[in-house]
C-alpha positions in Angstrom: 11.7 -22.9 12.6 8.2 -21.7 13.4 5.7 -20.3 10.9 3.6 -16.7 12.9 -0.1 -16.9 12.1 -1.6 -13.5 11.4 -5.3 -14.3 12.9 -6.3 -11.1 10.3 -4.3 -11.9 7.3 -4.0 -14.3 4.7 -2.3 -14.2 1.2 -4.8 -15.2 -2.2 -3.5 -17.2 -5.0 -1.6 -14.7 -6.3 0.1 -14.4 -3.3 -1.2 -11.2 -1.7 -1.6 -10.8 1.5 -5.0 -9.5 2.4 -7.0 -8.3 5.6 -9.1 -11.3 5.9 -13.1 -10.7 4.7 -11.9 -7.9 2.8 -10.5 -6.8 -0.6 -7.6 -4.8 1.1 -4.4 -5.4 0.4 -1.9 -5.4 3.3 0.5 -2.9 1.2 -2.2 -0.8 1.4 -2.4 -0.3 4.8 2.0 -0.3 4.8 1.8 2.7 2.4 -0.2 5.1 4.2 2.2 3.6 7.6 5.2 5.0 5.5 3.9 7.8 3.6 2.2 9.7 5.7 3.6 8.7 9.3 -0.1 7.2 9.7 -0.3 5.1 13.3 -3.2 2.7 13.7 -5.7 5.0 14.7 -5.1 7.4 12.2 -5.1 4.8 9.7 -8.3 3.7 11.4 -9.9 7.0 10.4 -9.0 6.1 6.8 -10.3 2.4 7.0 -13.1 2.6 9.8 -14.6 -0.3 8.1 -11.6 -2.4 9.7 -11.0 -3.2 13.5 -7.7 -1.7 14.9 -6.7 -5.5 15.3 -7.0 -6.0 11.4 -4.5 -2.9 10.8 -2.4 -3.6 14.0 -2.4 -7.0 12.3 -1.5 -5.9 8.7 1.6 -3.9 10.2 2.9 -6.8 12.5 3.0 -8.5 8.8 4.4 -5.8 7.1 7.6 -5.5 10.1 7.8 -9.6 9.7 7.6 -9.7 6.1 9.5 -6.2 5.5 11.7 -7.2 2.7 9.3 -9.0 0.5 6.7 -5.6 1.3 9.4 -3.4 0.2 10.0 -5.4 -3.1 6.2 -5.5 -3.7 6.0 -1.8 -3.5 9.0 -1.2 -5.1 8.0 -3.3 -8.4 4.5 -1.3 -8.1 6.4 1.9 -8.2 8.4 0.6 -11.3 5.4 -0.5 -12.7 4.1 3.3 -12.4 6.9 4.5 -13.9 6.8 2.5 -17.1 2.8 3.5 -17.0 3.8 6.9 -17.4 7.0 6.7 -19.8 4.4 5.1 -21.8 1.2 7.4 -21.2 3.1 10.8 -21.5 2.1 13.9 -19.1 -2.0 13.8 -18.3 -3.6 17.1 -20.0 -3.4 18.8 -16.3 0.4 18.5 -16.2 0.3 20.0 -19.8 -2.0 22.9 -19.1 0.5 24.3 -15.7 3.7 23.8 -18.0 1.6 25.9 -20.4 1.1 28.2 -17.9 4.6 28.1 -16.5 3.4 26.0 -13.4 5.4 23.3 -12.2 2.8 20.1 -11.9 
């Protein structure tokens, strides 16, 4: 079987894959895909530092590597979870449940 090069992406020692010459993390680029419906462009406008090729790039990973993506993001969701089990409500949630506000 072949291995697909990603001329924009490679993967640190920790293996993370990353836009290439950058810090960003290719999740990163995923997440505002799925969350907010965000195309290329529109992710462009939140990321003009990187070329449409980097983020067209980082989302041809994403829909090759789509399992192992969705487990990364789904351990950092768990892994936000236990943050706040363990940190309680921040004091702005506690000051609109004072209030009767729903955070």
């Amino acid at each position: 079987m072949s291995t697909t090069e990603y001329a924009h992406i490679t993967v640190n020692p920790e293996n993370v894959p990353l836009i290439v010459g950058t810090q960003v993390k290719v999740v990163e680029i995923v997440l505002d895909h799925l969350a907010h419906g965000s195309d290329a462009r529109e992710i462009h406008r939140e990321y003009p530092h990187l070329s449409l090729s980097q983020i067209y790039s980082a989302l041809a990973y994403y829909y090759d590597h789509q399992v192992e993506v969705d487990e990364d993001i789904a351990q950092r969701m768990r892994k936000v979870e236990q943050i706040k089990e363990r940190t309680g409500p921040g004091p702005v949630t506690l000051k609109l449940k004072a209030i009767g506000r729903r955070p």
